[in-house]
N, C-alpha and C positions, 0 to 999 in steps of 0.2 A: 258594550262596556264604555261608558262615559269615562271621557280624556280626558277636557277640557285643557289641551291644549293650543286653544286658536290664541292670536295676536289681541292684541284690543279693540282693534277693528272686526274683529269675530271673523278672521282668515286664519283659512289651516297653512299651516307653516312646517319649517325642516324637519319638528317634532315628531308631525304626524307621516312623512314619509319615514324617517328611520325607526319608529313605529313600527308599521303597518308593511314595509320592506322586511322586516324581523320576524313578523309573523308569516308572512308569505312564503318563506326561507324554511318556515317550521311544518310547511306540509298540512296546511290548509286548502279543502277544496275551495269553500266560500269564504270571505271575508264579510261580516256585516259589522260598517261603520258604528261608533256610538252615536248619540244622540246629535243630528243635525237638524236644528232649527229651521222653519218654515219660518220666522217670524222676528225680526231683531227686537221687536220691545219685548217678548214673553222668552226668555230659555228657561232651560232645568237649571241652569246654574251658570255664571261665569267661566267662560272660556268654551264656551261651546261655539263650534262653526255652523253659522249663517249663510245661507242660500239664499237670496232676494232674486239675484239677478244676474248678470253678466259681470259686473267689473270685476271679478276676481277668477276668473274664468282660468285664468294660466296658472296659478296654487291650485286650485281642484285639479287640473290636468297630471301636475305632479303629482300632488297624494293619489290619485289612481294609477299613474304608471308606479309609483315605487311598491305600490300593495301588491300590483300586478307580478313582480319582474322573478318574482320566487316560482310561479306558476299557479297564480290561487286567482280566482273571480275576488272582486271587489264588490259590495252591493253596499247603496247609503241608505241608511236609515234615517228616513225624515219624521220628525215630531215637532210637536204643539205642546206644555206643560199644562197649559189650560189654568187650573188654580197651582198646580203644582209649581210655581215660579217664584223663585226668592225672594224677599221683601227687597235684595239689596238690589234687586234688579227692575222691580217693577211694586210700586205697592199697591195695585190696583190689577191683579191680572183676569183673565177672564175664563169664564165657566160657563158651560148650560144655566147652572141656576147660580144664586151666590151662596152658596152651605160655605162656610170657611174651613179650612184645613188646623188644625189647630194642634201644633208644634214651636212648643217653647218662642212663640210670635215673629217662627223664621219667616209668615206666609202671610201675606196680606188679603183682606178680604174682597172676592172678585165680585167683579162686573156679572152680571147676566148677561148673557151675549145677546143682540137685535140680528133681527134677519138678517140685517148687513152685514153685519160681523161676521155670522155664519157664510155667507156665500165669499166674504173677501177670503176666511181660512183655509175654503176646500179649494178658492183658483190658486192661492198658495202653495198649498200642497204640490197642486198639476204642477206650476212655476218651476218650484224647486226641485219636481223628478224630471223636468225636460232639459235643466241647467247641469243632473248627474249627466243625462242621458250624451248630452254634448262634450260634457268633460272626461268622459270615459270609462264611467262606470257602470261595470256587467249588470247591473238589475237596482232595485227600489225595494225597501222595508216602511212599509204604513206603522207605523209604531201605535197600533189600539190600547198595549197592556200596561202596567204597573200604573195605573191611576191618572194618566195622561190624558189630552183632552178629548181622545175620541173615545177613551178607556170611561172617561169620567161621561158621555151623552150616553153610553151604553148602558150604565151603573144608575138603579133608582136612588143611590144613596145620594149622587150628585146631580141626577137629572128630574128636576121636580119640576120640568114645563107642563104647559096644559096643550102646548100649540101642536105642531105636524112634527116635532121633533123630537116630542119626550110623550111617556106615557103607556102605552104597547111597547111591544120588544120591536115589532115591527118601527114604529116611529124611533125607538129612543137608535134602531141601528141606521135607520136613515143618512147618517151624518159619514159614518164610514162606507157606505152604499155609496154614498155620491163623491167622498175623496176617492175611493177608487176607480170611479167610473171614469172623473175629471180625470185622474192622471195616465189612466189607459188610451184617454183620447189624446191624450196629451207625447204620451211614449211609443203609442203604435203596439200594434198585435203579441207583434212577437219577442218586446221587450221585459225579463220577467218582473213579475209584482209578484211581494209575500205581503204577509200583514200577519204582527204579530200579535197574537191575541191572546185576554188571560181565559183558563181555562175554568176560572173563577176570583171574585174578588176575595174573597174566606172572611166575610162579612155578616154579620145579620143584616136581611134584606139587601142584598148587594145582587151585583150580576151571577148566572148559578151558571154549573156545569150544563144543564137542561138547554138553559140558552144560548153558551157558547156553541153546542152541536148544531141549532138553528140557524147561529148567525153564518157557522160556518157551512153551513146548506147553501144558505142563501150565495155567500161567496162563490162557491163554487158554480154554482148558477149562472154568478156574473163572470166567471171568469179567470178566478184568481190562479196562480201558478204555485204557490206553497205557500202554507200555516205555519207557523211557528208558535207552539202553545208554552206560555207558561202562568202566571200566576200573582196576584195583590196587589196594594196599593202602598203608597207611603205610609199609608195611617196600618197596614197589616200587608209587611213587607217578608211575603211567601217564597220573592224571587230569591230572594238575600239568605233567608231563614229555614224553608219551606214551611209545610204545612205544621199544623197541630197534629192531626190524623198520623202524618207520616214520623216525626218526632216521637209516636208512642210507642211505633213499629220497632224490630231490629234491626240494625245498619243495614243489613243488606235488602231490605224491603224499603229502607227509608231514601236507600241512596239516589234516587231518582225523583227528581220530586212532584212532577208531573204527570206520571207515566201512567197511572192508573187513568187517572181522568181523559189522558189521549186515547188509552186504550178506547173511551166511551165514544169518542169524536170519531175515533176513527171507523168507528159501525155506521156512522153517522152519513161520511163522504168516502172520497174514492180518489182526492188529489194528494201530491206530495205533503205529510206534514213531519215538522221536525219538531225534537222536544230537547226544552234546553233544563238545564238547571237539578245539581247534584251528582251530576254522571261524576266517578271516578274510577272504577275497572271496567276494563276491558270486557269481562265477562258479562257486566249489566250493560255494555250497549250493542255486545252483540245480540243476548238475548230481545233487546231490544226490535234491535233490527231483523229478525230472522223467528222472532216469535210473537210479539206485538201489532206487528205493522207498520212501524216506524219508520219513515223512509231517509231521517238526517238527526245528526246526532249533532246536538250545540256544546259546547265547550268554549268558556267565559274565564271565570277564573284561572283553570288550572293553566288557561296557556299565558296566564299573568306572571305567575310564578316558574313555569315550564312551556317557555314559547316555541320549543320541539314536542309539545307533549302528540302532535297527530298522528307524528314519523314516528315516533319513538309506538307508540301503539301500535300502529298497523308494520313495523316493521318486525314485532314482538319484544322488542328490550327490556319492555317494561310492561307490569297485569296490571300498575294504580297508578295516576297521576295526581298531579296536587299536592297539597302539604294536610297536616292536621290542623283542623280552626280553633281547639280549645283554647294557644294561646293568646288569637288575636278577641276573647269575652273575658269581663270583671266575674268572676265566680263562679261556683258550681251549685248543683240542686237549684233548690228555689231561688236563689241569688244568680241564676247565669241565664241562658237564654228564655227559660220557663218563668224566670220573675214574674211577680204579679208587679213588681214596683216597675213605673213603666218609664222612669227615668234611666234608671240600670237598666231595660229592655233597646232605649232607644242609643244610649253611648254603646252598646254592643253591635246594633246592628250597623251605625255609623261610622264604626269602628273595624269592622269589616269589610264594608262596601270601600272604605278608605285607605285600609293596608293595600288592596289590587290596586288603588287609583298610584299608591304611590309608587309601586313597582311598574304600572306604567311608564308613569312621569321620569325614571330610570333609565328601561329601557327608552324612552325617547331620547335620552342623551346618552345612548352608544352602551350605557351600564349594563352589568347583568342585575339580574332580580336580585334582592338581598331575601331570602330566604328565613334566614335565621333569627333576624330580629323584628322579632312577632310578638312579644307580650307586652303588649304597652297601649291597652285599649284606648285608656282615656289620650293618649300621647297623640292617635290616629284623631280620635274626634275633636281635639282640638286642632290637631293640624287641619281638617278639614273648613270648621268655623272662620278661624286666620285664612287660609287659600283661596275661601268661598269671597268673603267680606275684603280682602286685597286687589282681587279680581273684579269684583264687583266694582270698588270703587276707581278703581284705574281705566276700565271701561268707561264710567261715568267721566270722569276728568274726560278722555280722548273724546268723545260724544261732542262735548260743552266746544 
């Protein structure tokens, strides 16, 4: 769950301990940070915290003890956006190949990465899990999925090399092979790694179920400690939405929205995987766990709006968490999430992913969630626009 509450200088600040302290309170076993940057000129967005290096070493100390102090592991999530990088941040960001992302010209057209590029990203990677690993935090998240930059060398749709990197499934995984390798050498044995991986892009020619179960052979081959499956990319945002397939099903078959395709992975391997995205009863994540194979249940949203929802389940008080999302989309039928118009598809799904950012942004200042005031899709997506582009440029001024 992206915050993007760092300072200008891309440090996690009081935000993210009264955060992440709230959550730990709420009966969390793992905490996985949102998106921290391996990289300061590419993020997903303004106000994401930056890992480079040491000077800021005493804020990361604190956002990991205050995650911690409730009784929950902390794990950061480090990523690359690859082309996925705002224009306001970078108008040149970088990709396996340069296919441009092409949203209302939030995105500038990337670089093709050179071998250098490639080898500077993966010691990056190691960098920033050996800088969690000193700051205090219980484990490491390889961020592969929703269209990010290792998401994007796995995916034919964005990796059109001819070199050792792209091409084969073998070559185009190469990239997440060696960030995990580097950062294992980097953290030691018995320090855990997940990597979160889609379990498809839900693309024509895009990365398939087929190969996610490969790659995720392969990992475990090397080594990995747990999978996290879930699913899409900006341009077919499965995590936000889910699927097509699942959207035609009944709510109770749709509620989960990964879970069939884990089921497939999980024939596949034999390590911890968890599946995030859709769970709201009780019932589907026991099923889950107890008849799938499933061995961790993610929960994102609903602990935006109910930052007790883990206690409040496993104590029984409650069989559903979460709220209803009909009021945070512009219409119903063809006008609502199934539009074919892809402008009403895209203020809805922004407008979602933006109502949880701002009930964050809430609880980071001591608030409780506002609940109730949820129909105001386009209100969200423009909040978003202004938050994104204010951010942006206030980093830019401190930079200068």
């Amino acid at each position: 769950m992206t915050e993007a509450l760092a300072d200008r200088r891309d440090v996690p600040t009081e935000a993210h301990q009264t955060l992440y302290k709230r959550w730990s309170e709420g009966g969390l076993a793992v905490q996985l940070t949102g998106n921290v940057m391996v990289d300061r000129r590419y993020l997903e967005r303004p106000g994401n915290v930056v890992v480079e290096d040491e000077q800021d070493l005493d804020a990361l100390q604190q956002w990991a003890a205050a995650a911690k102090s409730g009784g929950s592991q902390i794990w950061m999530q480090i990523s690359h956006p690859g082309r996925q990088c705002p224009i306001v941040v970078n108008t040149r960001p970088l990709s396996p190949s340069s296919e441009k992302l092409r949203i209302l010209g939030l995105f500038g057209k990337p670089k093709e990465m050179t071998v250098g590029d490639i080898d500077d990203a993966i010691r990056r990677y190691a960098r920033t899990a050996e800088i969690a690993q000193k700051a205090g935090f219980d484990g490491v998240q390889i961020h592969s999925a929703h269209g990010y930059l290792i998401s994007q060398f796995l995916s034919p749709i964005t990796n059109h090399r001819s070199d050792e990197w792209g091409g084969s499934l073998e070559n185009r995984a190469r990239f997440l092979r060696r960030v995990f390798a580097e950062v294992r050498g980097a953290v030691g044995s018995s320090f855990p790694i997940a990597v979160k991986l889609n379990s498809a892009d839900f693309q024509k020619g895009g990365f398939t179920l087929e190969e996610c179960a490969q790659v995720a052979k392969w990992l475990e081959a090397d080594g990995i400690d747990l999978i996290e499956l879930s699913g899409g990319t900006y341009e077919q945002m499965s995590f936000v939405n889910g699927t097509q397939e699942e959207r035609r099903e009944s709510t109770q078959k749709r509620e989960a929205y990964f879970l069939e395709y884990a089921r497939e992975v999980r024939k596949a391997v034999k390590i911890p995987i968890m599946v995030t995205g859709g769970f709201r009863s009780r019932s589907a994540m026991e099923r889950a766990l107890t008849e799938d194979g499933i061995d961790m249940i993610g929960l994102a949203r609903p602990t935006c709006v109910q930052p007790d929802a883990a206690t409040l389940l496993i104590d029984g008080a409650v069989d559903q968490v979460g709220i209803e999302e009909d009021g945070l989309v512009i219409g119903r039928g063809r006008f609502g999430m199934n539009a074919q118009n892809w402008l009403i598809n895209l203020v809805n799904t922004v407008s979602r992913v933006e109502y949880y950012a701002w009930q964050m942004n809430r609880m980071s200042r001591g608030q409780l969630p506002q609940t109730k005031a949820r129909n105001n899709a386009i209100g969200y997506f423009i909040w978003y626009l202004n938050r994104t582009t204010m951010l942006g440029l206030r980093r830019k001024i401190t930079r200068r």
